[in-house]
N, C-alpha and C positions, 0 to 999 in steps of 0.2 A: 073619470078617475076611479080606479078601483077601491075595494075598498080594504086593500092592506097598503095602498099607498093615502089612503084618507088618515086610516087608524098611526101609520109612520106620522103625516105631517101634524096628528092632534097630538101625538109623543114627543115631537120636535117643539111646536110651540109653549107644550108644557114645561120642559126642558129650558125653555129660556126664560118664561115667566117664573119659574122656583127660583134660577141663578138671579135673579133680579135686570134679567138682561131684554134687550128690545129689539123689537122686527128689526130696525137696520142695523144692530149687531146682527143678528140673524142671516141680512143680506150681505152682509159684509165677510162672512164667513164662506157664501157661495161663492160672491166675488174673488175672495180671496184663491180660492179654488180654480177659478177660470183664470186665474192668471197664472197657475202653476201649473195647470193642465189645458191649454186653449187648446177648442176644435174637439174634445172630448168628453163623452157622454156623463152627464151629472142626475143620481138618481138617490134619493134616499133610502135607506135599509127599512127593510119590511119592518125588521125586529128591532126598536131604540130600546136604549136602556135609560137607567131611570138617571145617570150621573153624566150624559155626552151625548153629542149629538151624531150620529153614522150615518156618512154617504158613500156612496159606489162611484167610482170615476173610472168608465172604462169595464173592460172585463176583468183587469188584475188587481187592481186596487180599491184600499180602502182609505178614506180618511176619516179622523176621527176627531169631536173639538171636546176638548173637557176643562171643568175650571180648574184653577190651579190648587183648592183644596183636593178634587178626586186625578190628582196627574198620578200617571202609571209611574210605576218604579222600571226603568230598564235594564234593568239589573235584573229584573222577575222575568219581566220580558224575554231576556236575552236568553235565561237560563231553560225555560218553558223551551223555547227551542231547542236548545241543545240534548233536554232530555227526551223528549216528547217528540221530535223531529217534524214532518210534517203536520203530527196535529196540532201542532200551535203554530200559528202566522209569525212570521217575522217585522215586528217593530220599531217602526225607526220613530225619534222625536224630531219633528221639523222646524214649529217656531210657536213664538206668543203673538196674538195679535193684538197690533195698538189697539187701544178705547176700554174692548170689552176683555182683554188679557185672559181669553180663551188660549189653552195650548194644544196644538194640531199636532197629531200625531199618522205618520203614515202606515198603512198597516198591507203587505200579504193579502190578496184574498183567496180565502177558503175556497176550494169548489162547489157548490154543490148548493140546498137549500137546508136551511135551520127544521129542525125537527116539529117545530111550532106550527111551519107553512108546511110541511107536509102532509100531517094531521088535518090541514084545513083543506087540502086539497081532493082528499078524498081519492084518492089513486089507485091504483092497483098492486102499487109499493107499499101505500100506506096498511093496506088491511090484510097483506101477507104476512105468515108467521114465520115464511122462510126469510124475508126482508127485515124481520124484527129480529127473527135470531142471529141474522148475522151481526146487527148493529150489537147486539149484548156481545156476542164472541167480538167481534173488534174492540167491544170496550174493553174486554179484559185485559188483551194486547195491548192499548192504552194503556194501563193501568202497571202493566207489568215490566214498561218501560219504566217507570220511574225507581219499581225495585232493586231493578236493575243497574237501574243510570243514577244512585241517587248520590252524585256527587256535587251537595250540595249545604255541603259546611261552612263553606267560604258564606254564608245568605246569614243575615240575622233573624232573627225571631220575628213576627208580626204580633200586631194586637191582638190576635185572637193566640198564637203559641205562646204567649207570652202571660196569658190570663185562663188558660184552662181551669186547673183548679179552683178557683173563684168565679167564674163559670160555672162550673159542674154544682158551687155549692149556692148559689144563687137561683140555681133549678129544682135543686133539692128543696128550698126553700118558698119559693115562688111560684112553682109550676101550677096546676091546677092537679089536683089530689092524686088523679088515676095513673101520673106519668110519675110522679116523685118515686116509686120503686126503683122504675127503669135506672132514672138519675143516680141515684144510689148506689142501685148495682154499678155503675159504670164508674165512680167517684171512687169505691170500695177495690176495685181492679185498675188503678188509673196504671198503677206501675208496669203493669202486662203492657199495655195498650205502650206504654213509653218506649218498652221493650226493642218496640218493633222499629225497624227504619226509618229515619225520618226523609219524607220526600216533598217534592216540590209540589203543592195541591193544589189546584183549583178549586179557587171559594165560591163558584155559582152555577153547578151542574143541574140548569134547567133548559126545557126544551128547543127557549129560545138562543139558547147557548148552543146546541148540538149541533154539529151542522154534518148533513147526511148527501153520498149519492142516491138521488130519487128514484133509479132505475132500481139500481139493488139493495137500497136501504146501508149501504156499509158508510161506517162513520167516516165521515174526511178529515174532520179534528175540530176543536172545542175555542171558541171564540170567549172574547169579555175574558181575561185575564187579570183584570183589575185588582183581585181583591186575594189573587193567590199567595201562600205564604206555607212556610215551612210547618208541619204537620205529623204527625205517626201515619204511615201508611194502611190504609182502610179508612181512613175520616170521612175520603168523598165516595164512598161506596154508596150514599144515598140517593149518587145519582142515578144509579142501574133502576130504582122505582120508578124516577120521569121516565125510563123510556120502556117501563110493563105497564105503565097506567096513566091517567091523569086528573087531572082534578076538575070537578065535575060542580055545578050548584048545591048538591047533595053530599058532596063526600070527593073524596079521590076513588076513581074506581079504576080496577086492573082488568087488564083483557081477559078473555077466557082464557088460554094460551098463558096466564102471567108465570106461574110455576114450574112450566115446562123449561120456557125461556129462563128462567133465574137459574138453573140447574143447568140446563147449556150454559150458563154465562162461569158459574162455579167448577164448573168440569176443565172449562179451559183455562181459566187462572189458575187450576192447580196444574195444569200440564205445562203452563209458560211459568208459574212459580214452585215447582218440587216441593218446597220448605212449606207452603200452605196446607198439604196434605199432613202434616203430622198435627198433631190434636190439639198442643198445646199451642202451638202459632194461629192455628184456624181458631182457636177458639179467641184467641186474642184482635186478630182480625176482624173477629165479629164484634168482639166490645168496639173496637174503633170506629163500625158501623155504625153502633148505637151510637155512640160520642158524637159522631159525624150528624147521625138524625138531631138530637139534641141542643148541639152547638146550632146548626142552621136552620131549625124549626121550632126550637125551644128560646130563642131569642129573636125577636121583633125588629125588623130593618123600618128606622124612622128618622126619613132622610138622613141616612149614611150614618145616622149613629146606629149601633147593637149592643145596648147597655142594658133595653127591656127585654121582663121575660114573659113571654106572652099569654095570656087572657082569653079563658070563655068570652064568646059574643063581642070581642074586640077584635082578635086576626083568628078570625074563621078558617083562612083556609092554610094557616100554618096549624091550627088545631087539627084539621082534616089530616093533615100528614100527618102529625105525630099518631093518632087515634090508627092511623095503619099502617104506618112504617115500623111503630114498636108494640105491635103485638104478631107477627109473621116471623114464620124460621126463615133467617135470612140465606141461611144454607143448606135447603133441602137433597135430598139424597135421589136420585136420580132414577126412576122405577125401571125404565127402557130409552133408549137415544128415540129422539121426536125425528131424524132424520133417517136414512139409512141409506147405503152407501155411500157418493162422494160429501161431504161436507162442506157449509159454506165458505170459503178464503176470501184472505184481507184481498 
């Protein structure tokens, strides 16, 4: 057994001992599977998340078991497709299962591997910066679909759209000394930030989320959907950091390469967004950034609630982000192109 299939099945068992659930729920959920896919290959996902359990059936497919507190909204689901197109899987809900009234969800599978296993892979994908930069230029094209596409008013508000301002003044208040500026300034500008379009976000742009072709590093599109909800465009801009750096025992540390790559990534959002290049949008853009750092590293994920705000020597390494997500120009100015002549494409 390998051992990102060791580190899956210690996530899977963990995953059933939190829900209060047991090995033969457990097996009964494989079971269940083999009777809806006989004579096809059943593998667990490298990357489990912390609310569900993910296997592979086949090369196309995924299925996913979750309790009925963390069940996906289809609605989000459905929308993430429409805007997002490829980069987000197409989800169907398939059923509840007796006993342990887990809900299985079918999902699309992404091509390619999660940005997590790449990194561990140690590749020749992994340590190029022509591979890096095109994953930042495709995210921006991610990104600039939603600008584009955000027709998504029909969507109600989520807990976190729904609680910003009480948010932002709970950081103000809470945070650990060095960040409460930041907060402020961003509380003091909320109205800018509101200004901007509201689109459909994804709420967990990390690496085990990303999912890349390994050949050439370009994103295939963004898994774990769960937690997406209507937002001012720029909120999830935090995640262009997962993919300059990472987080390290010491700190989160960025590649050499990180500020070249942010500036490719800036140069193409304003070519697929026009409106970003004028000063007052950009600069609003960037409050959003911060907002975006804040909201998902200024509040403490414990067990599905984010009501805490987080603590010296308690979430270390959500401290590690904020200590260097918010003190960097998040939109540096471009000295010379890192490539020259063709450029990398989606």
């Amino acid at each position: 057994m390998s051992d990102g299939q060791d580190s899956a099945l210690q996530s899977i068992n963990s995953f059933f001992l939190r829900s209060g659930l047991t090995a033969q729920d457990q097996l009964d959920c494989y079971s269940f599977i083999q009777k809806l896919y006989p004579n096809t290959s059943i593998s667990p996902a490298s990357c489990q998340g912390y609310c569900s359990m993910t296997v592979f059936v086949g090369d196309d497919t995924v299925i996913q078991f979750r309790p009925p507190n963390y069940r996906l909204n289809i609605r989000i689901t459905s929308a993430a497709r429409d805007v997002y197109g490829r980069f987000a899987p197409e989800t169907k809900y398939i059923a509840a299962l007796p006993g342990s009234g887990l809900l299985l969800y079918k999902m699309e599978r992404i091509g390619g591997i999660s940005l997590k296993d790449l990194r561990a892979s140690s590749t020749i994908a992994e340590r190029s910066t022509y591979s890096r930069a095109r994953l930042c230029e495709n995210f921006a094209v991610f990104l600039s679909k939603s600008w584009h596409r955000g027709t998504v008013d029909r969507l109600p508000l989520g807990r976190v759209g729904r609680s910003i301002c009480v948010r932002l003044e709970a950081l103000c208040e809470g945070l650990p000394f060095r960040f409460r500026a930041n907060a402020r300034h961003v509380l003091a500008n909320l109205s800018d930030i509101e200004a901007l379009p509201r689109v459909l976000t994804h709420g967990d742009i990390v690496a085990a989320n990303i999912i890349v072709d390994p050949p050439s590093g370009a994103l295939s599109g963004l898994v774990d959907w769960a937690e997406a909800e209507i937002l001012p465009f720029g909120v999830c801009l935090y995640g262009l950091e997962e993919m300059l750096g990472e987080i390290t025992p010491t700190g989160f540390q960025y590649r050499p390469d990180a500020e070249d790559l942010r500036a490719l990534f800036w140069a193409e959002l304003k070519r697929n967004i026009p409106a970003i290049g004028q000063s007052r949008v950009l600069d609003a853009v960037n409050l959003a950034r911060d907002l975006g750092v804040l909201l998902w590293h200024g509040i403490a994920f414990d067990d599905g609630a984010i009501d805490r705000v987080v603590q010296d020597g308690r979430d270390v390494e959500e401290i590690h982000r904020l200590e260097a997500f918010l003190t960097r120009d998040a939109c540096p100015e471009p000295e010379e192109p890192i490539f020259r002549g063709s450029r990398p494409k989606l």
